[in-house]
N, C-alpha and C positions, 0 to 999 in steps of 0.2 A: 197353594195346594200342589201346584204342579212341581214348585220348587222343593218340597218335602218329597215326592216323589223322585225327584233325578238325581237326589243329593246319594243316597242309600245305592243307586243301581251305580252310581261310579265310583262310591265306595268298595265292593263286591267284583272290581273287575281284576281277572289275574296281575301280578306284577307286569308278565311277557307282554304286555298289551299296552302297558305306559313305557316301553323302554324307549328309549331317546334315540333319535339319529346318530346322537354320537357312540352312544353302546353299541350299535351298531356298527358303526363304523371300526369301531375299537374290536368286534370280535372277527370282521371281513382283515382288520389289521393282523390281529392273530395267527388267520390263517393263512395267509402272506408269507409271515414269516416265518411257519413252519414249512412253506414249498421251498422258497430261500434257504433254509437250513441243510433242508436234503436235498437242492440241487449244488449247495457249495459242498455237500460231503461227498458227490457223488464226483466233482472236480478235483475236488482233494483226490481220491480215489484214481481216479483218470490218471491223474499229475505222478502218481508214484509208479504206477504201471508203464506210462510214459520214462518215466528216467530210470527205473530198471530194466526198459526197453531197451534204451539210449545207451545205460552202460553193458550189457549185455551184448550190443552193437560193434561197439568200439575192442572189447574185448573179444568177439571174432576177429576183425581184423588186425587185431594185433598178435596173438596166436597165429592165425592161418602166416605170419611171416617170418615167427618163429620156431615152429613145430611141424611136423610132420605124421601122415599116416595116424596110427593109433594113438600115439605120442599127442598129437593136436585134437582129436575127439575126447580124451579124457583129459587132457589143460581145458578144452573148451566145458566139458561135461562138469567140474571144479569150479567152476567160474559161474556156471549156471546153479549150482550147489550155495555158492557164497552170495548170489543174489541176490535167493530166495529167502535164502535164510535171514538175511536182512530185513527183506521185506516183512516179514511173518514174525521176525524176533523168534524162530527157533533156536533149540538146542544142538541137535545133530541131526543130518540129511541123509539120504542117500539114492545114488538114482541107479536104477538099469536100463542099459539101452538094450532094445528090444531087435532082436532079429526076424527078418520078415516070415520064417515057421514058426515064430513064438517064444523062440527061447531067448536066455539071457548071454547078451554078446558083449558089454560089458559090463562091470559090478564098480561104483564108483563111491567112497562115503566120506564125508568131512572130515571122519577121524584117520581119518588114511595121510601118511606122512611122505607120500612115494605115491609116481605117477606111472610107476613102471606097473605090467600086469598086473592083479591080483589072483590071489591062487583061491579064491572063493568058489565053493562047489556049487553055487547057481549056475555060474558063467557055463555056457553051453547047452544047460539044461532049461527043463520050462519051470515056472512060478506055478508051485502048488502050495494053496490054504495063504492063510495072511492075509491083512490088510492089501498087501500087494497082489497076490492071486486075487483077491475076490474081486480089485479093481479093474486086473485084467478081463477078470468074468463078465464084469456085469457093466464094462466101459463105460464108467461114470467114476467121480470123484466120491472116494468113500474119509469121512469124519467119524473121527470115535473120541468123545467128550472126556472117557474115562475107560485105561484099558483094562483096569480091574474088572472092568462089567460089561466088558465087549469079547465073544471071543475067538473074533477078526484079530485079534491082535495074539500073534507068536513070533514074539522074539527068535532070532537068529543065535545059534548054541555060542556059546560064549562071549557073548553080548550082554555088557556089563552095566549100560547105560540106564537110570530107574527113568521108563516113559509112562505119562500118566496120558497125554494129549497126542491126536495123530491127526495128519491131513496129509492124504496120499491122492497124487493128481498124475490123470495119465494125459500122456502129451500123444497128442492124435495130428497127422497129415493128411488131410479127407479120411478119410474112412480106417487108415494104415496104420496101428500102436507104433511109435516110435519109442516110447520111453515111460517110465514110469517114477514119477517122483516123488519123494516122502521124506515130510517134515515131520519132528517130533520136538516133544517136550516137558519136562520133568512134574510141572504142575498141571492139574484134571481143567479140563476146559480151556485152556490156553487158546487153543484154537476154533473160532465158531462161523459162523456165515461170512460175515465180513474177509475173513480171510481166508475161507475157499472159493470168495467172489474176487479178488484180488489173484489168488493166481488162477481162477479159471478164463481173466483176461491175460494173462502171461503167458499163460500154456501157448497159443497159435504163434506168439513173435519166440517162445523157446523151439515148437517144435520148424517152425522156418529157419533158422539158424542152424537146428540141427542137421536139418537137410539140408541144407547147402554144405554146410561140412564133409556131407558124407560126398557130394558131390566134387568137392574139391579132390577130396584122397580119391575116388574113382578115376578122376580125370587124371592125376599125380601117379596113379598105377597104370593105366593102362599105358599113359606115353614114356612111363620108366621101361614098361617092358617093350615099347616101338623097338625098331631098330634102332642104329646110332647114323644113319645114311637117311629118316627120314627128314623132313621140314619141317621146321621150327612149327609149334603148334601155340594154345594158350598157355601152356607153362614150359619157362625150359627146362633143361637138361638138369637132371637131378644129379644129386654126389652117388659116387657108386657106394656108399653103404647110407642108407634110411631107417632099415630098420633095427632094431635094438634088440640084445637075446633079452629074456626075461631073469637070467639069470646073475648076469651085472651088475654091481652096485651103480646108487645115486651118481657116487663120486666119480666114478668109472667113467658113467657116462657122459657128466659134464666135460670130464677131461678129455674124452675122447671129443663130442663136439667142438671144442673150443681148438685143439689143434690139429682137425681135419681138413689136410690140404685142399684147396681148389683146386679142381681139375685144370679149368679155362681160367686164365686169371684175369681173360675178361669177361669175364663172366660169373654175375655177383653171388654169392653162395647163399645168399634169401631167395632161394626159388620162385618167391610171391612177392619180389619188390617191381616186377614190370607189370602187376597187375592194375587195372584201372577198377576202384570199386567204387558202386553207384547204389542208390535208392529211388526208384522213380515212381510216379503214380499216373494216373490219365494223361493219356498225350505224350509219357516219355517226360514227364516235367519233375523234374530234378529236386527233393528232399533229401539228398545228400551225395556229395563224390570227394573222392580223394584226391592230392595235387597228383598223382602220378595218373589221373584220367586224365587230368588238362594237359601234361608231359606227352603222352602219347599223341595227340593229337594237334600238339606245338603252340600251344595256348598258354596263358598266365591262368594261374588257379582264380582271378580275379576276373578274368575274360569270360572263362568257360560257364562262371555262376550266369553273368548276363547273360548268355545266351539262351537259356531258361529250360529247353531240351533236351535231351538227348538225339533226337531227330534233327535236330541242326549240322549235326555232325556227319549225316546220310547223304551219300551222293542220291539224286532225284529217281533214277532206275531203281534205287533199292525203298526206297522211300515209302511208299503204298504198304509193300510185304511187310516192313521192319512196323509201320502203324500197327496194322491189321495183327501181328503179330504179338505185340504190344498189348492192345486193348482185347484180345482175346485171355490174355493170359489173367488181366484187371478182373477183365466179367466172371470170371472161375474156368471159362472153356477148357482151360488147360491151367496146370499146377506150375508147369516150367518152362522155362526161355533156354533155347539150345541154338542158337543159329549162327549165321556167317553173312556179311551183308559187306559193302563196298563203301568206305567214310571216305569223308573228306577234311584232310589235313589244313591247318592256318593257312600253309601256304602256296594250297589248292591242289597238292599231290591228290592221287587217290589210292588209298590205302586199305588194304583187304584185315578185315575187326574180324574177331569168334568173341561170343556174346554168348552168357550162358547167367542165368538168376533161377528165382524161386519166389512163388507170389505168399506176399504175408500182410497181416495189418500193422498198420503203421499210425498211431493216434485213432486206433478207430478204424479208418479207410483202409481199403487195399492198395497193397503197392508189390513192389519188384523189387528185390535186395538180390544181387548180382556182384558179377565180375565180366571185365571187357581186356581185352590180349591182342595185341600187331601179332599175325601171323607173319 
């Protein structure tokens, strides 16, 4: 009787209730590999921001030893156009860089054939309306899925290009608009989360780069107008002519650089080949320098990685300040490295450094992306 009773009550019990350890096991597996999924896409992710980081990098320094003044922020501003656009698979870009009242200081866009000024009637003025004004407005990255039905979006008069997709990102230094970037493309939705989270990790190593650029030409102006009787500083002696009229052809002006004599014939006509440049993070600990860092301070390019440093390189007097200096700038204390400290050469001279960076992330982490110059 009792057996007619139990048969019936374990008949009636939900499926959930007889599932197996292994069904179990099999849905704990599941969800496994949906964490797995989205932390490989999130390394994926990392990995391209990373090497558009890296080439972005490399392409500062190879401009800052080419170019000059205006000439070297719009190669550089190009190069950060071609990056992006990579990265996103857009169609055509365009960035303005922002002057510190707001306005537009320079206007730079992919379909531009010529590096020389543009006569675009933003430049000078401030961004009103548009996708690019409202970005400036409202300091956030503004997306427009479809510009037919947004209307953020006004085209620039004579602007030929059919955009359907926008993603316009503004490049911020703490608190400071440096620049304003924007992607477009012919097809509606091209652009959606995934690819305003990809360049909202690019924007701080864009806008790091860009400020050190501007740094470079400050430094490159003020000691073009020194005397000619002071000391050698961190960059030498420029050519008496830098800048370029606007009015010049392409051709003009390659021919004119190409046979513009040297002043000093010892003295290299790369204004930026005695520079040492480095990437540091905590401690002064080196994620990247150039051979002409190890050159200056009479090292093998192969010596100088061992030494793991940058503080190796510090006579012990300057040592504490150049730290403290260092890790204030990592913690956020301060945006920039400006200073002057007392190295020590292979072969034990002691040699007076000017040191001058700009804090950025680097994989994530903060770090130092600089330049080092023998006074």
């Amino acid at each position: 009787m009792k057996q007619d009773l139990a048969f019936p009550v374990r008949a009636s019990l939900p499926s959930w209730v007889k599932m197996t350890e292994q069904d179990l096991s099999r849905e704990k597996l599941i969800e496994k590999l949906a964490d797995l999924h989205q932390e490989i896409t999130k390394l994926k992710v990392t990995e391209r921001v990373f090497h558009a980081q890296n080439e972005l990098l490399r392409s500062f320094v190879t401009i800052s030893k080419t170019a000059t003044g205006s000439l070297m922020l719009r190669s550089l501003a190009q190069q950060i156009l071609n990056t992006a656009s990579n990265l996103t698979q857009a169609d055509e870009s365009n960035l303005f860089l922002v002057a510190p009242d707001g306005t537009v200081s320079e206007s730079i866009g992919t379909r531009m054939t010529s590096l020389l000024p543009p006569t675009n009637a933003l430049v000078g003025k401030s961004i009103d309306g548009g996708i690019a004004g409202w970005v400036q407005q409202n300091r956030q990255i503004g997306l427009i899925s479809d510009t037919t039905h947004d209307e953020r979006w006004k085209p620039f008069p004579g602007y030929s290009h059919t955009t359907r997709s926008v993603l316009c990102v503004p490049i911020f230094r703490g608190h400071t608009l440096l620049a304003i970037l924007t992607l477009m493309h012919s097809h509606p939705a091209h652009f959606r989360y995934d690819a305003a989270h990809v360049m909202k990790l690019l924007a701080d190593p864009i806008a790091s780069i860009l400020e050190s650029a501007t740094l470079l030409v400050k430094h490159q102006s003020s000691h073009t107008s020194s005397s000619a009787n002071s000391s050698a500083h961190l960059f030498p002696k420029a050519r008496e002519k830098t800048s370029i009229d606007s009015s010049e052809s392409a051709a003009t002006i390659e021919r004119n650089l190409s046979s513009q004599p040297n002043p000093n014939p010892k003295e290299p006509i790369d204004r930026f080949s005695n520079l040492g440049l480095y990437i540091i993070r905590r401690e002064g600990k080196f994620l990247y320098v150039n051979h002409q860092l190890a050159t200056l301070f009479g090292y093998s390019f192969e010596e100088l990685l061992e030494l793991e440093s940058i503080l190796a390189l510090v006579e012990k007097e300057d040592f504490d300040r150049l730290f403290d200096t260092i890790e204030q700038c990592i913690r956020g204390q301060s945006k920039n490295i400006s200073c002057h400290f007392q190295g020590q050469h292979k072969d034990g001279r002691s040699i007076s450094v000017e040191m001058c960076g700009s804090r950025t992330k680097f994989y994530g982490k903060s770090a130092i992306v600089g330049a080092i110059g023998i006074k």
